[in-house]
N, C-alpha and C positions, 0 to 999 in steps of 0.2 A: 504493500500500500504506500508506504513510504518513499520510494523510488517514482510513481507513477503520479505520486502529490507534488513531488520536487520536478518532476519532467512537465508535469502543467505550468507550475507557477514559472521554471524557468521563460517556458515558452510566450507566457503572456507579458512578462518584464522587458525579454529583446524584442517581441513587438510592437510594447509600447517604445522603447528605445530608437528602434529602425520606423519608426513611423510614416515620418516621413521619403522617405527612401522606398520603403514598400510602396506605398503610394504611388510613385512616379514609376513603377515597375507595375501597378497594378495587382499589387496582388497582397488582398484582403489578412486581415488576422485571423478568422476564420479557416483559410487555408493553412497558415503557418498553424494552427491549434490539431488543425487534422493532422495535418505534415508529423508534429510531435505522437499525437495521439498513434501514428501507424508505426514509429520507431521505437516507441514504448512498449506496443505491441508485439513486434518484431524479438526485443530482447530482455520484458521481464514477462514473459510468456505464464509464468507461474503464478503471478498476483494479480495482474489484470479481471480474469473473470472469476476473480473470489470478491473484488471490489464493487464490479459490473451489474453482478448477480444477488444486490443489498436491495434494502429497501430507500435507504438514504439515496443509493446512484440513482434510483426510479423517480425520487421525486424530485432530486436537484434539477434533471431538464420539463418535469413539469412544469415548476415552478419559476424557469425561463421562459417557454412555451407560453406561461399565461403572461406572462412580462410582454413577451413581444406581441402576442395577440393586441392588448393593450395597445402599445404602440402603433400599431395597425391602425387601430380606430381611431384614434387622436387627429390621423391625417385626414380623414374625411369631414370636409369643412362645411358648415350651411345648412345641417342637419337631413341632409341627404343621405339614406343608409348607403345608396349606391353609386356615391361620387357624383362629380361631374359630366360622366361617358357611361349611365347606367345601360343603356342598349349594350355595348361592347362589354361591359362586367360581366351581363348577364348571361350573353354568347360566350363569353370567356368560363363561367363557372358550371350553366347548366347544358353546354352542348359540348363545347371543347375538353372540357375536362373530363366526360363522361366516357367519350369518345379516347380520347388518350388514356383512361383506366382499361377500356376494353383493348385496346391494340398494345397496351403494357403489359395483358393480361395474353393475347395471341403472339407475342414476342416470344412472354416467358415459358408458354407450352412449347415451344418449338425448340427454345434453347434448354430447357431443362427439363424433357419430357418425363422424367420420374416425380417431382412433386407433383401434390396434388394439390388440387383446386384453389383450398383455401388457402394453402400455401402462397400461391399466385396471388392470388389476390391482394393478402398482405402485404407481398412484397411490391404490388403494382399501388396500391394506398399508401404506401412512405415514400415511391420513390415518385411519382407521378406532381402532387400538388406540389407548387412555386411558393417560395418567401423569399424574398428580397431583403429581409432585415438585419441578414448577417453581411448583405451586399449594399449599403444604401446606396452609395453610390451612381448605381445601376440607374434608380429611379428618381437621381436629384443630380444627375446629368442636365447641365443650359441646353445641352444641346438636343436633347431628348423634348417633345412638344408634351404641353401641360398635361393636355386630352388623353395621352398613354401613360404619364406616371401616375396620373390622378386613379387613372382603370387600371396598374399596375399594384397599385399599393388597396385599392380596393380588393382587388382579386384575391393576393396575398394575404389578406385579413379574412379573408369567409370560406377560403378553402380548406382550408384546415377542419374547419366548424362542421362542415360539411361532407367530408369523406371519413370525421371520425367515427358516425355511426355506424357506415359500412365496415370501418376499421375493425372494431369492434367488432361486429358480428363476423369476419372473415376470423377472426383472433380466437372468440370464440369456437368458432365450425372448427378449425386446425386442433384446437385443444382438445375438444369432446374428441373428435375422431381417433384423437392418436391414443387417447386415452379410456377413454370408457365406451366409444361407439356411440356418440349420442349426434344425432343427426342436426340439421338445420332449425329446430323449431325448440330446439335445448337452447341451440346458440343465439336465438332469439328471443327468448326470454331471460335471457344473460346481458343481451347488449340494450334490450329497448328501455328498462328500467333507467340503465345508467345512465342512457342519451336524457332519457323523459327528467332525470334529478338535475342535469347539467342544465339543462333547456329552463327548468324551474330557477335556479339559484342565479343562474347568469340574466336573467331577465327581469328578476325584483332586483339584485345589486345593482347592475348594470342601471336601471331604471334610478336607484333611490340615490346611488352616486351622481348621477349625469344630472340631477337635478338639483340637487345639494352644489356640487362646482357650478351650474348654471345661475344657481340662486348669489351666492356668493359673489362670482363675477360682478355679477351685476349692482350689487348692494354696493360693496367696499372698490370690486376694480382689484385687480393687482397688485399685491404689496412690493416694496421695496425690493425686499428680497427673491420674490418671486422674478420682478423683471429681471432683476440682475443676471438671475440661472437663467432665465429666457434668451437674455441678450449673449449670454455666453457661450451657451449648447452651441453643437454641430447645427442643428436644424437653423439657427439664425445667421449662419455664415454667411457673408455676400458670393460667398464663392460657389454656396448650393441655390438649388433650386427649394422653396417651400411649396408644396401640393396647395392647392385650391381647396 
C-alpha cells in the first residue's frame, strides 16, 4: 500500500511542478496519473489489488464522480437543463450514445467472443460515455465555437446519469450469472431500486441546494471572498473560454 501511496503522491507533485510544460506538450495530469498508475502496476504487482479490492478505493472515485458531476452542472447557464444546443445534446445522448453502446457492444462480440453478454455490456457502459472534466481544456478551447462546448459539457454531465442504470443492471446480470444462475429479472430488481433511491435523493438535494444558493445570491450577492476564489479559479482565466 505504501509504495502505491508514494507512486501517487509523487506523480501529482511533478505534475503540478511541470505544469506548465505539460501544457504546451498537451498533455493533461490525468494522463501523467495513468502513466504512474500503469508502472505501479507493472512493479508492485502484489499490493495493488489488495488496495483496489477495499471498500475505501470504491468510494474514493465515487466521491470524485459526484464532484465532477457537480461541476458539470454548474456550466449550464440560464436555467436551461439542456444548454444552449439542446437539439444537439439531445441527438448526442439519446440517439448517438445508444447507438455507440450497441456497436461497442458488436465490436466486443467479435473481439472477444468468449464473454458473455453482460460482460459486454459492462464493458461497452465504462468505456462508451464522454467526460471532458479531466480534459477541460478540450471544451474551453477560443477556438472551439460556444454552441459545441456548451453541448459538450452538457452531454458530459447527463451521460453518466444515464447509462448508470443500464450499468447497473449489466453488473448485476454478470454477477447473478456467474454466481448463482439468476437470470435478468434478479438483476433487475437489484438495479431499479438503486437507480429509483438515486433519482429520489439527487432531486430533493439537488432541488433544496439550487435554491438555497439561488436564494442567497440574490439577497447578499457575492461575498468578498467568494469573488476572490471566482476571480482566481481556472474557469475565470482570460485565456479560457467560460460556457454560456
Amino acid at each position: 500500500m505504501i509504495p502505491t501511496l508514494l507512486a501517487a503522491a509523487t506523480a501529482a507533485v511533478l505534475a503540478a511542478l511541470a505544469a506548465r510544460r505539460l501544457e504546451r506538450w498537451n498533455v493533461g495530469t490525468p494522463f501523467v496519473m495513468v502513466v504512474a498508475g500503469g508502472l505501479v502496476g507493472v512493479t508492485v504487482t502484489s499490493s495493488v489489488g489488495a488496495i483496489l479490492n477495499t471498500t475505501g478505493a470504491q468510494r474514493a472515485p465515487e466521491l470524485i464522480l459526484a464532484v465532477l458531476l457537480f461541476v458539470d452542472a454548474t456550466e449550464v447557464r440560464g436555467g436551461r437543463l439542456w444548454g444552449s444546443a439542446p437539439g444537439l445534446a439531445a441527438r448526442m445522448l439519446l440517439v448517438a450514445m445508444p447507438l455507440s453502446i450497441a456497436a461497442a457492444l458488436a465490436v466486443g462480440g467479435f473481439l472477444f467472443p468468449a464473454l458473455a453478454f453482460p460482460v459486454l455490456l459492462v464493458l461497452a457502459c465504462v468505456v462508451m460515455p464522454i467526460d471532458f472534466a479531466s480534459s477541460e481544456r478540450v471544451v474551453r478551447d477560443r477556438r472551439m465555437p460556444a454552441r459545441m462546448c456548451s453541448m459538450l459539457n452538457v452531454e458530459g454531465g447527463y451521460n453518466d446519469g444515464i447509462v448508470s442504470p443500464l450499468f447497473l443492471f449489466a453488473l448485476a446480470l454478470a454477477g447473478g450469472a456467474a454466481t448463482s444462475g439468476h437470470g435478468p429479472t434478479h438483476a433487475l430488481s437489484t438495479a431499479v431500486p438503486h437507480a429509483l433511491i438515486a433519482i429520489a435523493v439527487g432531486s430533493v438535494l439537488g432541488t433544496l441546494l439550487g435554491a438555497a444558493l439561488d436564494r442567497a445570491s440574490h439577497r447578499a450577492g457575492p461575498t468578498a471572498a467568494a469573488a476572490a476564489s471566482w476571480c482566481c479559479s481556472p474557469r475565470s482565466s482570460p485565456t479560457r473560454r467560460r460556457s454560456p
